[in-house]
C-alpha positions as CSV (number, residue, x, y, z in Angstrom):
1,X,0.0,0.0,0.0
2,X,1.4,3.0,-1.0
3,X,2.0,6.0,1.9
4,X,-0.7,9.2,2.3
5,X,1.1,11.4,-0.7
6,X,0.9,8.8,-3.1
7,X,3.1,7.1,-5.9
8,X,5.4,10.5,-6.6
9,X,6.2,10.8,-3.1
10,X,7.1,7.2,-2.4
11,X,9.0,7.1,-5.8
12,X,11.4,9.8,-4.6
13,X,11.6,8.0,-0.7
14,X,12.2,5.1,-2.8
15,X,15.3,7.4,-4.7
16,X,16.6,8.7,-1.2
17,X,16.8,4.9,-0.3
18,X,19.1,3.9,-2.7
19,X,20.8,6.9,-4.2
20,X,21.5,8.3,-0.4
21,X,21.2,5.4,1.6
22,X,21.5,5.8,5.8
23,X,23.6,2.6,7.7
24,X,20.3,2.1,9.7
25,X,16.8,1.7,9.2
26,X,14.6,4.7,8.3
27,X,10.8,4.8,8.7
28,X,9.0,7.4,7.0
29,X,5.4,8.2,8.6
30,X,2.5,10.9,8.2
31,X,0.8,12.3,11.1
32,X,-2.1,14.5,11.6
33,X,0.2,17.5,12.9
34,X,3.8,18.3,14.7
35,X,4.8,20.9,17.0
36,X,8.2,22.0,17.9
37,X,9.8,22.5,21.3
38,X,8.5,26.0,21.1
39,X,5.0,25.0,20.8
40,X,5.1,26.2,16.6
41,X,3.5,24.3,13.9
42,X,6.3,22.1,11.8
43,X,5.9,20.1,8.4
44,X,8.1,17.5,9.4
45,X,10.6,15.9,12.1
46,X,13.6,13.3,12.2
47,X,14.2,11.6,15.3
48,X,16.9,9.3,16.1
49,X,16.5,6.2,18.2
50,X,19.5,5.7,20.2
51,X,21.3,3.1,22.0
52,X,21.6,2.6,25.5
53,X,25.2,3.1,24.3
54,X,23.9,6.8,21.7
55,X,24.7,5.0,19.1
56,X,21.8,5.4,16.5
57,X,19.8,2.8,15.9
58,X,17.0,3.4,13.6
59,X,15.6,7.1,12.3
60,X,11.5,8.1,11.8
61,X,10.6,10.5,9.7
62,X,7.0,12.2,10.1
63,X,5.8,14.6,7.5
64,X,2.6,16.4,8.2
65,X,-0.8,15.1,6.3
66,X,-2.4,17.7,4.3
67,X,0.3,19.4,2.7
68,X,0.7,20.0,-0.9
69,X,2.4,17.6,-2.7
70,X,5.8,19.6,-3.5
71,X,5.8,21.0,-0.2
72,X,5.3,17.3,1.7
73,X,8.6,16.3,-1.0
74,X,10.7,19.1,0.3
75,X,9.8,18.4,3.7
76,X,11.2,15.0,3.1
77,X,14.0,15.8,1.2
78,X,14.9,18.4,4.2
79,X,14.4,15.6,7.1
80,X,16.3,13.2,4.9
81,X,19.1,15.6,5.1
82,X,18.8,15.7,9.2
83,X,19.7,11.8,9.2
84,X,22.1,12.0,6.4
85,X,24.0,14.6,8.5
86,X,23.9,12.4,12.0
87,X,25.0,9.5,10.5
88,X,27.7,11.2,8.3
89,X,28.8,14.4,11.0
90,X,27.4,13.5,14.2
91,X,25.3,16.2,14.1
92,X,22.5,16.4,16.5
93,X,20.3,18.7,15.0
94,X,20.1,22.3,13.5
95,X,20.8,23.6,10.3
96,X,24.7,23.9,10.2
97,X,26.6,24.0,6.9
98,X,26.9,20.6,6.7
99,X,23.5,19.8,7.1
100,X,23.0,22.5,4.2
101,X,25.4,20.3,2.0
102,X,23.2,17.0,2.5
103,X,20.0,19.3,1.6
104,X,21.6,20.3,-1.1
105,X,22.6,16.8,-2.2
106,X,19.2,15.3,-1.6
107,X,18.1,18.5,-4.2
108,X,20.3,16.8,-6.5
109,X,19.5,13.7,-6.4
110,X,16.1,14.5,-6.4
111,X,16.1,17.1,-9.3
112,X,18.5,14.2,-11.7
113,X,21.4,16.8,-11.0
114,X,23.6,14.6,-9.2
């Protein structure tokens, strides 16, 4: 069964899977609605699951339901970025430069640039 966004979404989560691959699992989800720490609306999230060591374990991705189409892809290009950038930097979160790079990679791959 395809996800909430339909075939064009899951085509370019498909993409991200194997033309940007993370070391651990990924689960991509929709949700009815997301807040931040400050109590703002967001479009999506990536959380890490961590071991009782920090290592990471797995990642899940949420993308708000209701979006339009192009925005609900960005979104997921843009959270796909935040795991590419812990598994790859360490980085925790935030939108550092090299976070930046592995937006702009997922843009790539995702417009046929790269």
């Amino acid at each position: 069964m395809g996800s909430y966004y339909g075939k064009k979404f899951d085509k370019v989560a498909r993409n991200l899977r194997k033309r940007a691959p993370v070391s651990v699992p990924v689960a991509i989800k929709t949700v009815p609605t997301l807040k931040g720490d400050c109590g703002a609306p967001l479009y999506g999230h990536c959380l890490a699951t961590l071991t009782s060591r920090g290592k990471i374990e797995s990642f899940e991705i949420a993308i708000v339901r209701g979006l339009p189409l192009d925005t609900a892809i960005d979104t997921l290009l843009h959270e796909w970025a935040h795991a590419v950038d812990q598994i790859e930097n360490g980085s925790d979160c935030g939108h550092g430069p090299k976070w930046g790079a592995a937006y702009a990679k997922m843009w790539r791959l995702y417009t046929g640039e790269d």
